[in-house]
C-alpha positions as CSV (number, residue, x, y, z in Angstrom):
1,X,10.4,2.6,-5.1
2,X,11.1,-0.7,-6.6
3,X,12.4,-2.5,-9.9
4,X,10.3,-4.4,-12.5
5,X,7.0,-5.4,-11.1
6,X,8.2,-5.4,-7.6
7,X,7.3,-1.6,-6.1
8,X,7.0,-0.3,-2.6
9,X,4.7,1.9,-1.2
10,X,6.3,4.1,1.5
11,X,3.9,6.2,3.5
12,X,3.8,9.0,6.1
13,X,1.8,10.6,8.7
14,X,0.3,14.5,8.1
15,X,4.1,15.6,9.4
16,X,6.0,14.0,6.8
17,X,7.5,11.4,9.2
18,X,7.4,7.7,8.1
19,X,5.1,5.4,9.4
20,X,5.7,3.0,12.3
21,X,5.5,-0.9,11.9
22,X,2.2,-0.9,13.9
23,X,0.9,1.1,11.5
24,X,1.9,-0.9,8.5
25,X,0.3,-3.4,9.7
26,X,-3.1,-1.3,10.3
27,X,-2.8,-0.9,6.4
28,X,-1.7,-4.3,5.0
29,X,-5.0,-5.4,6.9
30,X,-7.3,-3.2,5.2
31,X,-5.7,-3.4,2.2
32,X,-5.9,-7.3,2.1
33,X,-9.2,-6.7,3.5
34,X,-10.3,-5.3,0.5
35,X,-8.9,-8.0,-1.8
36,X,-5.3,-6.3,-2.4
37,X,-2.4,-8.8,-2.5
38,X,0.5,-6.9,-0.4
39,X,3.1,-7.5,1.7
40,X,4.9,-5.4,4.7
41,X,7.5,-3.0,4.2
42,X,9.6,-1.2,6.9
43,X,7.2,2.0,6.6
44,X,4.3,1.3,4.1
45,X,3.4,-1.7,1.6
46,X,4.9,-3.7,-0.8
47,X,2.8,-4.3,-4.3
48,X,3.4,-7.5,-6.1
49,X,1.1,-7.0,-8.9
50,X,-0.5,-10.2,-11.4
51,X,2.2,-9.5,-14.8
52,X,-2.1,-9.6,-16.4
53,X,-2.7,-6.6,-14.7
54,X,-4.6,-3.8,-16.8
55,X,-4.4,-0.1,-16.4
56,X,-7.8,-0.4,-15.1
57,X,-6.5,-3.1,-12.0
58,X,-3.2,-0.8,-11.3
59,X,-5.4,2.1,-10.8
60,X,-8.1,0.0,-8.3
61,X,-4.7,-0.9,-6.1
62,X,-3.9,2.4,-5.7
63,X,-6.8,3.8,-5.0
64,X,-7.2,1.3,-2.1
65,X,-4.3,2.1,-1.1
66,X,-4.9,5.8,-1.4
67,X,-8.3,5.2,0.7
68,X,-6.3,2.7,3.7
69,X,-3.9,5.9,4.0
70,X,-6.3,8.2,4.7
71,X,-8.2,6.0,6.8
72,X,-5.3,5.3,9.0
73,X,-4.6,9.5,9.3
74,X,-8.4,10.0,10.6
């Protein structure tokens, strides 16, 4: 979700329900731990991407955000 460069993230558990705040958090932290500027959002992450962003860079974010999903499921 989101307008102009400003998008959110929203993610949930293996059942479809939306994650908890605790959780966020668990995500934000890897996510910034692997260099990936976000912010909290009430159930996932909130992307503020660099306007010099390339395909290339938009594709890196989500896959680190793809990869702190999973890892917070397992």
């Amino acid at each position: 979700t989101g307008a102009g460069c400003f998008r959110t993230v929203e993610l949930a558990d293996p059942d479809g329900r939306l994650i908890t705040s605790s959780a966020v958090a668990s995500v934000v932290r890897a996510l910034r731990r692997d260099g990936v500027v976000v912010h909290p959002g009430p159930h996932g992450v909130q992307l503020v991407p660099a306007l010099t962003m390339v395909d290339e860079d938009v594709d890196l974010v989500l896959a680190a955000v793809r990869q702190a999903a999973r890892d917070l499921v397992q």
